[in-house]
Backbone bond lengths (Angstrom), bond angles and torsions (degrees), N, CA, C in turn:
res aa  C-N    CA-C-N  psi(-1)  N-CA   C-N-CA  omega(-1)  CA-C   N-CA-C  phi
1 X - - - 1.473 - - 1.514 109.21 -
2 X 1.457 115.63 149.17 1.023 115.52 -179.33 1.427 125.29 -65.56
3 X 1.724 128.58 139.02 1.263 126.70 -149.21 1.482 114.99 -77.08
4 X 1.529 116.71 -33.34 1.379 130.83 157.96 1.325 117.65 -36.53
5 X 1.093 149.93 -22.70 1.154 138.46 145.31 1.375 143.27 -110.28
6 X 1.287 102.49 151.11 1.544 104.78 163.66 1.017 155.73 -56.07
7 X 1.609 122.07 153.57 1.238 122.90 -165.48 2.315 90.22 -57.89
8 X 0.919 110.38 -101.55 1.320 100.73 172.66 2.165 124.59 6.84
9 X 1.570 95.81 -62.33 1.716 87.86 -176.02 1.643 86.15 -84.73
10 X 1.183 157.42 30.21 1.708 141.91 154.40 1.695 75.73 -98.19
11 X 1.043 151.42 -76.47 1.576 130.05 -155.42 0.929 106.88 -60.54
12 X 1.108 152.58 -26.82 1.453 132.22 177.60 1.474 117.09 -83.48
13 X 1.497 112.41 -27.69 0.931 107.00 172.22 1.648 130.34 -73.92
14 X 1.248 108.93 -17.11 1.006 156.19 153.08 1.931 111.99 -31.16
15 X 1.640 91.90 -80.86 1.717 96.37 162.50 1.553 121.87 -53.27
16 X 1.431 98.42 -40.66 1.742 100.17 -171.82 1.439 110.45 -60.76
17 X 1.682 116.48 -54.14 1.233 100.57 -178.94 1.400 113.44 -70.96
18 X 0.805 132.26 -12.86 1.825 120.16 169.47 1.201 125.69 -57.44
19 X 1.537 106.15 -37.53 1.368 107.02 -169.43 1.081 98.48 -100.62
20 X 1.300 148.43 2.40 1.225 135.96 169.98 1.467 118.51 -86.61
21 X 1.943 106.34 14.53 1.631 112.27 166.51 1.497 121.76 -94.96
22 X 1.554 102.28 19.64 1.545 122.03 176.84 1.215 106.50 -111.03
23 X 1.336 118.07 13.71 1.663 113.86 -168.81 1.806 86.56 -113.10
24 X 1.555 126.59 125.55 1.072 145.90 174.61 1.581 124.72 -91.16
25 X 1.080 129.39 133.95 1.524 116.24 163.50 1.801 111.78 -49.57
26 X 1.637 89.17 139.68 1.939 113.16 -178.76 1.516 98.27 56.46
27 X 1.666 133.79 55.92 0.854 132.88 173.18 1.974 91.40 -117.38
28 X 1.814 105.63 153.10 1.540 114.20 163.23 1.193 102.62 -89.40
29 X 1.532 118.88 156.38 1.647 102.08 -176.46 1.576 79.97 -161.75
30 X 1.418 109.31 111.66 1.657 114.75 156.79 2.058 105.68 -71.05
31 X 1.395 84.66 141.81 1.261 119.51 157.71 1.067 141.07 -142.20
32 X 1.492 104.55 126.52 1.267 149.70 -158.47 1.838 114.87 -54.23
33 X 1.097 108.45 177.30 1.713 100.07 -177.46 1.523 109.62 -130.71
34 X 1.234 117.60 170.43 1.478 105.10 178.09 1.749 102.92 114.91
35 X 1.490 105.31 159.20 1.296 112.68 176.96 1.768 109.38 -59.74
36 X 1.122 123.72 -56.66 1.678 123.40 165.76 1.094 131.50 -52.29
37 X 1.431 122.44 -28.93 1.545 128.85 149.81 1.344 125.81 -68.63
38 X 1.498 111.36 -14.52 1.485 125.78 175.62 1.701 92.88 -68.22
39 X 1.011 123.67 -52.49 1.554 129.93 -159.90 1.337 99.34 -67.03
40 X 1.352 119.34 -52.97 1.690 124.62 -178.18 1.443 101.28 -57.64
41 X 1.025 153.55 -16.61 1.551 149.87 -151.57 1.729 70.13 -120.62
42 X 1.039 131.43 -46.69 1.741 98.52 -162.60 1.303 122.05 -67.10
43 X 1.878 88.43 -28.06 2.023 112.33 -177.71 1.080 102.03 -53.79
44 X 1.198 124.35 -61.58 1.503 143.27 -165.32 1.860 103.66 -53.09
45 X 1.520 123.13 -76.96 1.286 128.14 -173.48 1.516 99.55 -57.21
46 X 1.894 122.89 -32.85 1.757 90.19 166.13 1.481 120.40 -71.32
47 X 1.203 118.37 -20.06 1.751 106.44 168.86 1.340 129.10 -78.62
48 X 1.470 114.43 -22.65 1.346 106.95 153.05 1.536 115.90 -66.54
49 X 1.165 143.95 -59.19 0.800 150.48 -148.88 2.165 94.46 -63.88
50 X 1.418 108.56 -60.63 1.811 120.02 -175.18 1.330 82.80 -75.18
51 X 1.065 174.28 -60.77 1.692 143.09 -91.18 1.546 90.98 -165.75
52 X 1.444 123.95 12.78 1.559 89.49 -176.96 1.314 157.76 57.59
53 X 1.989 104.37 8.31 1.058 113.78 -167.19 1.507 121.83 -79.91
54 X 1.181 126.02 136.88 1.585 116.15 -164.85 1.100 103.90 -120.72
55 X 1.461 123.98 117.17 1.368 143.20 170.85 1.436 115.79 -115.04
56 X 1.398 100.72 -173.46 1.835 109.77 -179.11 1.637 83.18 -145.94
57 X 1.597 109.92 129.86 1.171 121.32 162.16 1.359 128.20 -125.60
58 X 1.354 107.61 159.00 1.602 120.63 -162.00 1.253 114.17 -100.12
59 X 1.255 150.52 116.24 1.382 124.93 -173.44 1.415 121.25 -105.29
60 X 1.536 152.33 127.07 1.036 148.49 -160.32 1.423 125.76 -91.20
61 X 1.913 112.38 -1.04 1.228 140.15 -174.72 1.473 111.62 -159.37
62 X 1.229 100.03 155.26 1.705 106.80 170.90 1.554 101.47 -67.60
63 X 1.471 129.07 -45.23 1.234 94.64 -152.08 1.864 103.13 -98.65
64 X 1.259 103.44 7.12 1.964 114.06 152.43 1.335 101.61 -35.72
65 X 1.876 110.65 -81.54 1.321 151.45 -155.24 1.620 92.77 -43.24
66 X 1.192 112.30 -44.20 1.637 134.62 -166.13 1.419 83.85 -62.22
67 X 1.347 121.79 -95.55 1.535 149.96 -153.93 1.547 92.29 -48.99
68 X 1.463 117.88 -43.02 1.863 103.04 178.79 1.079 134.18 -68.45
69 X 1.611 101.89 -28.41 1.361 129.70 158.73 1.958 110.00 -41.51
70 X 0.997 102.96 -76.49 1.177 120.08 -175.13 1.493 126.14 -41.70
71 X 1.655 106.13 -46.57 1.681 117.28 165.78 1.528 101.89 -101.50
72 X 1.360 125.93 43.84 1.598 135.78 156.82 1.402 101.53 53.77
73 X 1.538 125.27 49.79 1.473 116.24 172.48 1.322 90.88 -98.13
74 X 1.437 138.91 109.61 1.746 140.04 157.19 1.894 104.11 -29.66
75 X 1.504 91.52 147.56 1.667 99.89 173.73 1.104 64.69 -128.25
76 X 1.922 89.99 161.23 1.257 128.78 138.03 1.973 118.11 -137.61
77 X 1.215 135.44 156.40 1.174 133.38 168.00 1.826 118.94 -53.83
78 X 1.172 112.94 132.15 1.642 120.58 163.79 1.419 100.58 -6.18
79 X 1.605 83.22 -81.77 1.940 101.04 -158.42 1.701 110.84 -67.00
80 X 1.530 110.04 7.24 1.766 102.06 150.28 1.127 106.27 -98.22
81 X 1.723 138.38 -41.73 0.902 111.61 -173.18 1.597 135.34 -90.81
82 X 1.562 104.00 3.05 1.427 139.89 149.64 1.575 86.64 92.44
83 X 1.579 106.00 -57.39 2.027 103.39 -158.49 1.711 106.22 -148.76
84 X 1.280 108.33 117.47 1.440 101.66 -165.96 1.766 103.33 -86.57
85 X 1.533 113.21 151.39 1.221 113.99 148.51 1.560 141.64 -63.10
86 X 1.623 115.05 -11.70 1.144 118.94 172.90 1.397 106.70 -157.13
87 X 1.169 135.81 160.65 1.707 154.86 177.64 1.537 101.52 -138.85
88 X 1.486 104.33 122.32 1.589 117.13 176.58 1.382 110.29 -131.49
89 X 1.313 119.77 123.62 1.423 121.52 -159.15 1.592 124.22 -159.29
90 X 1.157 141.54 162.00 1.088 123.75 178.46 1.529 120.12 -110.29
91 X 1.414 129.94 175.89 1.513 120.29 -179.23 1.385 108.58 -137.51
92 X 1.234 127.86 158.47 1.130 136.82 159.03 1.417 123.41 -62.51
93 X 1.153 119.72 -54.96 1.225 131.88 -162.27 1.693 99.34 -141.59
94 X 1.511 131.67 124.33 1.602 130.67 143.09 1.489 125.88 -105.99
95 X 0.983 115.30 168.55 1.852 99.77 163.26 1.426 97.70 -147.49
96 X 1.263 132.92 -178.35 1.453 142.20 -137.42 1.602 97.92 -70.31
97 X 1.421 125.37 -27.25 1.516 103.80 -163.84 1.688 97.76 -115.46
98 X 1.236 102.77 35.45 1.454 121.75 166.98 1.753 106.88 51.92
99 X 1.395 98.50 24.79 1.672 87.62 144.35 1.278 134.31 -78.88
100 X 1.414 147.87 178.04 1.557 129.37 -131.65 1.663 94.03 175.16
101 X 1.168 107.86 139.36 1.206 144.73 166.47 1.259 118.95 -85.91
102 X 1.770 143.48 112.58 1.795 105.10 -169.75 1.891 73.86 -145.99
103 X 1.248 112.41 173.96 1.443 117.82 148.57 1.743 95.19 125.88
104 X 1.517 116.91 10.82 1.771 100.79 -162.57 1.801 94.84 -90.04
105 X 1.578 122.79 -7.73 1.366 121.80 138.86 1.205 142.42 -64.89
106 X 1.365 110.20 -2.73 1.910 115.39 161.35 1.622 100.96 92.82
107 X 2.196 121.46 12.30 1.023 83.69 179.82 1.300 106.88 -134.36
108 X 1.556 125.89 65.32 1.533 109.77 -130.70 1.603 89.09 -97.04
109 X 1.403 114.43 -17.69 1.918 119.60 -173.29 1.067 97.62 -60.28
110 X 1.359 129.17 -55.48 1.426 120.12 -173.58 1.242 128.26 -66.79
111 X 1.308 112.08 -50.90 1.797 139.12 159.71 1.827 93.55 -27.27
112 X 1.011 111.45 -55.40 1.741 114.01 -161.33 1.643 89.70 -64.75
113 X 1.518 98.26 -58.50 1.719 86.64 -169.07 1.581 134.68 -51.52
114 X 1.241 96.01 -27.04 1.597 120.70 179.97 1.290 105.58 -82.42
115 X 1.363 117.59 -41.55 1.917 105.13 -173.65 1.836 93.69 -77.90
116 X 1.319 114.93 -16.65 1.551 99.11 -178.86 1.681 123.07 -82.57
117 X 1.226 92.53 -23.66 1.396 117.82 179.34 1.658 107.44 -76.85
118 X 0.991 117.28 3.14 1.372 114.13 168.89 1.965 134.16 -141.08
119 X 1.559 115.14 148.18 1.013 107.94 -140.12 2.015 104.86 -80.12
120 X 1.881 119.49 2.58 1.066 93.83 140.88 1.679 81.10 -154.02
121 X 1.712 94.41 165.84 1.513 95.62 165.61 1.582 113.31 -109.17
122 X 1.002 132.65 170.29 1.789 155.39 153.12 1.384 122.11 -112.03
123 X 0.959 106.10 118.16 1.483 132.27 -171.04 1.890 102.09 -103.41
124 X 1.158 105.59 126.40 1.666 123.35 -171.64 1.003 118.00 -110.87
125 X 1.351 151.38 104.96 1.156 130.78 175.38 1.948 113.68 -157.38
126 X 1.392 117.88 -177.56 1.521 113.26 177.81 1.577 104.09 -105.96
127 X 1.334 127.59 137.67 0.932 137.34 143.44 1.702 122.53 58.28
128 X 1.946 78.34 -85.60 1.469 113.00 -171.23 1.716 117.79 -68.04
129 X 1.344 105.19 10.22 1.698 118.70 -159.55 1.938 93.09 -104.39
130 X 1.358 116.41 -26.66 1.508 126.85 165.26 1.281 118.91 -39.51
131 X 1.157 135.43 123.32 1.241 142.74 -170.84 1.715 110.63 -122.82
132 X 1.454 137.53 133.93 1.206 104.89 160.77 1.326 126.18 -94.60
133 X 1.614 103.13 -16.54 2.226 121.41 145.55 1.400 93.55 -130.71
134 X 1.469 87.16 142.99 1.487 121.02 173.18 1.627 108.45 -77.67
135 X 1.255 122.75 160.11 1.307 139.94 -133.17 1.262 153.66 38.61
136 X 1.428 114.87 48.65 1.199 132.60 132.19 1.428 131.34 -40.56
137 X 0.989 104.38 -71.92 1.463 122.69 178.41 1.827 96.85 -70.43
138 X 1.756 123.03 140.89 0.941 104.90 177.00 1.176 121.68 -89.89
139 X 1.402 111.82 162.36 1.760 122.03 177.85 1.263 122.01 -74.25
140 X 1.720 122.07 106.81 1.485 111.02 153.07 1.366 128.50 -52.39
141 X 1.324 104.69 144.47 1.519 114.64 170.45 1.335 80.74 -143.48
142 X 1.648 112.65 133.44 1.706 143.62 150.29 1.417 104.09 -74.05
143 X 1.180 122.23 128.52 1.277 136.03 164.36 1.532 115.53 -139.20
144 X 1.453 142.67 131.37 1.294 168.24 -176.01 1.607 96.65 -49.70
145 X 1.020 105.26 117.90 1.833 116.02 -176.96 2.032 104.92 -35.33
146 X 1.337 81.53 -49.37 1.916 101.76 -175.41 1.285 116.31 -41.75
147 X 1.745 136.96 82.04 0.926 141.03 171.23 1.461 125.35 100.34
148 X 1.547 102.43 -6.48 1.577 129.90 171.04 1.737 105.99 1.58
149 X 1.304 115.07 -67.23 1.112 125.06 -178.36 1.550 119.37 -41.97
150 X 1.058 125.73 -44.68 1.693 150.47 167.89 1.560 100.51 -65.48
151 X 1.387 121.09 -46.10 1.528 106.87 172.97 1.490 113.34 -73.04
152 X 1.701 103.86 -40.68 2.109 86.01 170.48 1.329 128.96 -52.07
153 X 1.210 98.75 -28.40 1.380 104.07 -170.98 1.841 113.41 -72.77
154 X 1.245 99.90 -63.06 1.756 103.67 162.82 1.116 117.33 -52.26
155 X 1.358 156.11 -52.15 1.695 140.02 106.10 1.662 113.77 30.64
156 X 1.159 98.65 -79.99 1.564 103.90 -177.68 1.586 123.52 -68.30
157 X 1.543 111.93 -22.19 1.278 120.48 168.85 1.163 109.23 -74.64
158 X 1.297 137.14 -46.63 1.486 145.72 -162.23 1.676 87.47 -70.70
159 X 0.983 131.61 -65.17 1.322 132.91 -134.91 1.795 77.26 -70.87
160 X 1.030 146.75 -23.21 1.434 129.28 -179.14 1.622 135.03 -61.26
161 X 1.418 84.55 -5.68 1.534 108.52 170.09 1.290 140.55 -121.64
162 X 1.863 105.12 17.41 1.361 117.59 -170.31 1.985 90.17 -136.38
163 X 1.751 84.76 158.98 1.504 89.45 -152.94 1.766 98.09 -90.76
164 X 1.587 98.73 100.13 1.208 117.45 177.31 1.134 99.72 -127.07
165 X 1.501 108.10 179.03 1.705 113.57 -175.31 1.282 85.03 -103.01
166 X 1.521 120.25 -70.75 1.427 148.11 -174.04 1.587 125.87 -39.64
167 X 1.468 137.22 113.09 1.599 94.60 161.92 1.838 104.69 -135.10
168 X 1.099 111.06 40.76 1.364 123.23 164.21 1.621 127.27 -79.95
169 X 1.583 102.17 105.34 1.458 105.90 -175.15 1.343 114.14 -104.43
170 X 1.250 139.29 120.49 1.284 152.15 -170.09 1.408 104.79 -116.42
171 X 2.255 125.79 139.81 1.193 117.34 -154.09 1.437 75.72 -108.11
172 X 1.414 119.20 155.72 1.417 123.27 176.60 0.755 124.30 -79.66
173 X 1.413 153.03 156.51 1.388 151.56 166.49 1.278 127.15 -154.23
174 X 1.486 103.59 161.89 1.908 128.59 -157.12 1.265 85.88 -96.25
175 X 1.010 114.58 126.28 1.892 113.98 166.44 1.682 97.06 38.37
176 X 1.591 106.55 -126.89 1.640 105.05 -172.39 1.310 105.76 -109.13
177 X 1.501 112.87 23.86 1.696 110.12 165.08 1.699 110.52 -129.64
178 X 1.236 92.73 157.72 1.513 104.91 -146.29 2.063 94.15 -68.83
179 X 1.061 92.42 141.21 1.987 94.83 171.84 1.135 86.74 -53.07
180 X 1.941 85.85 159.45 1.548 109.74 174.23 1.459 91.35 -141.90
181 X 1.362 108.94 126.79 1.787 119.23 158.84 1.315 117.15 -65.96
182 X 1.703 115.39 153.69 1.456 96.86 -171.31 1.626 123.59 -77.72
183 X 1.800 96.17 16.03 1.579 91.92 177.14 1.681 98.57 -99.49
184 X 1.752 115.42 4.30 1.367 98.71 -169.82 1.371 139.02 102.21
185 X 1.762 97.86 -10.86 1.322 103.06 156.26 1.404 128.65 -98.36
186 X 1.757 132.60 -158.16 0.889 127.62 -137.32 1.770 88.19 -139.57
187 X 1.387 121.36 164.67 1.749 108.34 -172.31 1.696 79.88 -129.79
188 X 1.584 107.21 149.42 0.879 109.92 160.02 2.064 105.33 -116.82
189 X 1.135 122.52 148.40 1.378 128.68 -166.32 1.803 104.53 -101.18
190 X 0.950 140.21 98.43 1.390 127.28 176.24 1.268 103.44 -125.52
191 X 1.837 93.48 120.81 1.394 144.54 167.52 1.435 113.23 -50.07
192 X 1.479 136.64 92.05 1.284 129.34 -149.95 1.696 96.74 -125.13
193 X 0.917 112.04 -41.64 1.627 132.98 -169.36 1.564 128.46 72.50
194 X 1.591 81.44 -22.06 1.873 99.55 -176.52 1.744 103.65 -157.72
195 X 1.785 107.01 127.38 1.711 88.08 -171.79 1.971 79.91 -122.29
196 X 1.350 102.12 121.57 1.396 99.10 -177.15 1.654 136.58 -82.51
197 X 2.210 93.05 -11.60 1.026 107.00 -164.43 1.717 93.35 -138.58
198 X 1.035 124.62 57.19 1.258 126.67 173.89 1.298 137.80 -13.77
199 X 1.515 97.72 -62.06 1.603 107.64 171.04 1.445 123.07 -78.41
200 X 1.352 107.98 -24.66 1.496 108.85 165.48 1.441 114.76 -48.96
201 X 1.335 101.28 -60.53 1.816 116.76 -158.74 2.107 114.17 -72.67
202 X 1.560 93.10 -6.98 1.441 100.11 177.70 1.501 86.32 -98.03
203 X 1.145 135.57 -60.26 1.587 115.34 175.73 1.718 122.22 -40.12
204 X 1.303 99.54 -25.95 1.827 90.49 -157.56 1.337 88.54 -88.20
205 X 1.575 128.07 -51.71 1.320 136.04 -179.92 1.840 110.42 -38.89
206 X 1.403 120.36 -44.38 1.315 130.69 -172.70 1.853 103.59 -72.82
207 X 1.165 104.95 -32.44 2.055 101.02 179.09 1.461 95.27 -67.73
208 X 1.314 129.59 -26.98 1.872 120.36 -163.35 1.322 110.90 -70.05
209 X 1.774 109.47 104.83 2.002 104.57 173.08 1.146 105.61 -54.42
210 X 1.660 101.68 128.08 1.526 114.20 173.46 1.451 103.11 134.08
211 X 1.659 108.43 -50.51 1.834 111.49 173.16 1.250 106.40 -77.05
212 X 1.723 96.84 126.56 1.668 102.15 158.69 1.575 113.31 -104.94
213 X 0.951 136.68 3.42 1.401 141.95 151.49 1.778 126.12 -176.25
214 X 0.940 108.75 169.26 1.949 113.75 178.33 1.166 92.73 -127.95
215 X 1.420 97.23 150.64 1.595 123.77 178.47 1.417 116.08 -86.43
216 X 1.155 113.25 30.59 2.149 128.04 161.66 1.086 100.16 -101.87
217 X 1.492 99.69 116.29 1.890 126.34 160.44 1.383 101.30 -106.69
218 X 1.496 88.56 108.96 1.588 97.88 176.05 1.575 106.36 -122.19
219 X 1.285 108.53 138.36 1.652 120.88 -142.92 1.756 128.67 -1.56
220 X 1.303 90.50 77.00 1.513 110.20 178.26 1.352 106.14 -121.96
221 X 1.746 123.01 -19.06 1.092 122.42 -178.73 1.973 107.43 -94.98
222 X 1.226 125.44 137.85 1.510 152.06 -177.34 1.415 106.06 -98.75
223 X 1.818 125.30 -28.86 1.523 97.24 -163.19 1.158 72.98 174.64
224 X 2.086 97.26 140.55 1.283 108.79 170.21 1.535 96.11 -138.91
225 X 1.760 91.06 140.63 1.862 104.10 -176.56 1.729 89.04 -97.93
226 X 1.167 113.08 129.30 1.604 127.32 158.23 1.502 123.79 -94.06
227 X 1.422 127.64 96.66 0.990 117.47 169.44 1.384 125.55 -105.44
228 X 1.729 117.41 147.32 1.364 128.32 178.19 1.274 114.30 -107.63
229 X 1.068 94.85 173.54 2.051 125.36 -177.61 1.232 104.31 -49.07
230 X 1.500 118.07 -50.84 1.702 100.53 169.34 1.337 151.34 -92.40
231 X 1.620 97.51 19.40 1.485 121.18 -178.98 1.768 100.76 108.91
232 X 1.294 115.94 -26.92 1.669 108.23 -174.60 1.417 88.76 -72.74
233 X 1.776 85.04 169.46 1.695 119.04 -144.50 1.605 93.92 -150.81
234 X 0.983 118.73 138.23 2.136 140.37 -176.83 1.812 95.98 -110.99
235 X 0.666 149.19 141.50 1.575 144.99 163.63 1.673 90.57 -133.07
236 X 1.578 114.44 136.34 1.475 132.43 -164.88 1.298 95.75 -130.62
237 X 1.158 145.40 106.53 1.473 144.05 154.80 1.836 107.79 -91.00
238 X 1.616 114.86 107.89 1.411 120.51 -174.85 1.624 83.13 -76.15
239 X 0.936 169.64 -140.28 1.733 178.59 62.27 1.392 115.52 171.62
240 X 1.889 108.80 -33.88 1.020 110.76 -167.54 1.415 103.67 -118.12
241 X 1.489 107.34 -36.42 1.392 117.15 -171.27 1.150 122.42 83.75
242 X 1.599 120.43 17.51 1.730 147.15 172.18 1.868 98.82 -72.36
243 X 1.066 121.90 170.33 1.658 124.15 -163.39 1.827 75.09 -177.62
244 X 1.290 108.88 133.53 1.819 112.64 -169.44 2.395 78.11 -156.72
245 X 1.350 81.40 145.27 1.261 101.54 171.28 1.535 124.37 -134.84
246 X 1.350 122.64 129.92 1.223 104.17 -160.47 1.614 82.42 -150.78
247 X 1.512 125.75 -177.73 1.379 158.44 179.29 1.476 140.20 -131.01
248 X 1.338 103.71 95.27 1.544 91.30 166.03 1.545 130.03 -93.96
249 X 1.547 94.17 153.89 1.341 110.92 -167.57 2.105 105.53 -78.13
250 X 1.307 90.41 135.47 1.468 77.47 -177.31 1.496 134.04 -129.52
251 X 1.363 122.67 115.19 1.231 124.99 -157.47 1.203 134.76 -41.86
252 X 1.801 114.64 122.54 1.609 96.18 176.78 1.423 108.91 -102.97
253 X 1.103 82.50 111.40 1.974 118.09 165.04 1.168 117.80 -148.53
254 X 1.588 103.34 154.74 1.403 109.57 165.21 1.479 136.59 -80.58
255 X 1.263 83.05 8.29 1.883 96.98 176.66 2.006 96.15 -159.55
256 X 1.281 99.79 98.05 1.694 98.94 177.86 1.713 123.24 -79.85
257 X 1.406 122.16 20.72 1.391 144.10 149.04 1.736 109.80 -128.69
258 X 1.092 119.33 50.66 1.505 127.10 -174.88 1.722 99.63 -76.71
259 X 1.397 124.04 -27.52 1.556 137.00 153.33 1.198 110.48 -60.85
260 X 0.692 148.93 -4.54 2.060 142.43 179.77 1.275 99.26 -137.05
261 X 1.754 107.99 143.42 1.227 128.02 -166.16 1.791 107.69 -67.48
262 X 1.178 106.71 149.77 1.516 113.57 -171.66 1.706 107.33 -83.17
């Protein structure tokens, strides 16, 4: 494998190409955002590109849309392709019944719409993304620029009654201006350490005027590919309760898409 990377980017890369052997000819296929979804968009445009494979893809970010563009994966919008057959994506955080943490790429509103909009998703990730409770990693919540401050705060009140450790919400930011999602809103990050009741706290969080969504996918995810440092791969199907292990082989080059445009 090529020496430029890491044990870390060979597992992910690792997951991406695996799961991108569930992607079929004349299939819709959202894609996901993030450094591990970056890799799946490359898997993907090298099989179109060697194999001819013809898909319709969804993109979950502008700069996805960009990157699919680039290794010739076709977009099209949601509302042409109305309902995808698959969503491939990466997570921050999972734990055993494949609930998921997603949004520390700024795009989790869309991400939600797209993994819902389709009839299964795949979840990609290394190892270290395993949780045995979720919140560690902190929770996005999108909230509407308009009064932001008034939603942390109701945010921060609510959270005093849900079984978290944490209730520190911090607004994210680009250098010294606040992120912007590509619909234009604003993320707030809350520091939880432990979220005990998951599905509760994505419901209670979603009634607060001001939130337009949290980054808890709670059973929306079907299957998670695990990839490691040495090219092996864990495949988790929650539906069936199958656990399959398999290996990819991994290229020695110094550039392992040296065929697709940079």
């Amino acid at each position: 494998m090529t020496s430029n990377l890491s044990p870390i980017d060979i597992a992910k890369f690792a997951a991406a190409k695996r799961a991108v052997h569930y992607v079929e000819d004349g299939m819709k296929v959202g894609l996901g955002t993030g450094s591990t979804a970056a890799w799946m968009v490359k898997c993907l445009g090298e099989r179109v590109q060697n194999e001819g494979l013809k898909i319709k893809g969804v993109a979950t970010s502008a700069r996805t849309a960009a990157l699919a563009a680039q290794v010739g994966v076709p977009i099209v919008a949601l509302d042409e392709a109305k309902w995808l057959d698959l969503t491939i994506d990466g997570a921050d955080e999972y734990d055993a019944n494949l609930n998921l943490i997603k949004g520390g790429g700024g795009a989790l509103l869309i991400e939600k719409v797209v993994a819902t909009a389709s009839d299964q998703m795949i979840v990609i990730a290394d190892a270290a993304k395993q949780v045995d409770t979720l919140g560690a990693f902190p929770l996005p919540v999108e909230v509407i620029p308009f009064g932001w401050k008034t939603t942390k705060s109701l945010v921060e009140e609510t959270l005093i009654n849900l079984d978290v450790m944490g209730r520190d919400a911090a607004l994210r930011m680009n250098d010294d201006q606040p992120f912007m999602t590509d619909e234009g809103n604003h993320i707030l990050d809350l520091s939880l350490k432990r979220i005990g009741n998951p599905r509760q706290l994505s419901l209670v969080l979603n009634q607060i005027p001001g939130v337009v969504e949290n980054g808890l996918f709670i059973d929306i995810c079907d299957m998670v590919v695990i990839g490691h440092g040495d090219g092996a791969v864990e495949i988790r199907d929650i539906n069936t309760g199958n656990v399959e292990h398999d290996r990819i082989d991994l290229p020695d080059s110094d550039n392992i898409f040296a065929d697709i445009a940079d």
